[in-house]
Each structure stands twice: as C-alpha cells, then as structure tokens.
C-alpha positions in Angstrom: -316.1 18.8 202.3 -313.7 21.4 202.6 -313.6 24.3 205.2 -314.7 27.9 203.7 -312.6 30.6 205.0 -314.1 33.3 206.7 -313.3 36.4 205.9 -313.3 38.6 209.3 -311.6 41.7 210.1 -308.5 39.9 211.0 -308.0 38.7 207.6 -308.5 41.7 205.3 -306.4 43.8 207.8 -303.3 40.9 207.1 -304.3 41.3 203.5 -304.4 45.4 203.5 -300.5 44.8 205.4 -299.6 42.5 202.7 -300.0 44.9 200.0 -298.5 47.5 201.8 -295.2 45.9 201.6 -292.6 46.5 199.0 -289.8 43.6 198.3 -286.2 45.3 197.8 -283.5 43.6 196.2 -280.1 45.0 197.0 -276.8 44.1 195.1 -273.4 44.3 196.7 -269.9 43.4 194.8 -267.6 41.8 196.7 -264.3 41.5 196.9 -263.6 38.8 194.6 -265.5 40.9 192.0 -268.5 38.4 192.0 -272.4 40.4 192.9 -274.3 39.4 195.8 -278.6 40.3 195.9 -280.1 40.3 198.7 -283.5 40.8 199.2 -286.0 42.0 201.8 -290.0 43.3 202.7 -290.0 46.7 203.8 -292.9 48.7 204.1 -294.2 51.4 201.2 -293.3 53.9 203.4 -290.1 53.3 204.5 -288.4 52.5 201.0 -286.3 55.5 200.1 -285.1 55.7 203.3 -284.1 51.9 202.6 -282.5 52.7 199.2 -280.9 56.0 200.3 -279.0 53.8 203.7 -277.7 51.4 201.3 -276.2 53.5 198.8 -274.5 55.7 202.1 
C-alpha cells in the first residue's frame, strides 16, 4: 500500500509560497537579430520592480 501524505503545517506553508510566486518570461534581441526568453520565479510582490529593471 501506498504512503498517505500528511498534510502538516510544513506542507500548506510550501504550498501557500508556491502560489505566491509569479513566473516572468523576459525577451532580449540580440545582436544577430534573433530573440532570446528567459524565464524566472519571482515573488507576487516583487514583479514590477522585476519588469521595470529590465526594461531600464
């Protein structure tokens, strides 16, 4: 039989981080003219800060 997962505070707190995470996806040309994404996790609150860095 299978193990049941136990669902203790440690768990929903990595679940409530989880879903306070935003993915990003930046794209940058370079200088052959071809466009490069790149993406990263930032946190909710930190993403126009994030978008406003990359565009500077």
């Amino acid at each position: 039989m299978a193990k049941k997962q136990s669902f203790g505070d440690k768990v929903l707190r990595q679940k409530a981080d989880a879903k306070r995470m935003a993915k990003v996806v930046l794209a940058e040309r370079k200088d052959n003219g071809h466009i490069r994404f790149r993406s990263k996790m930032v946190d909710i609150n930190d993403v126009k800060d994030e978008l406003k860095a990359s565009r500077g």
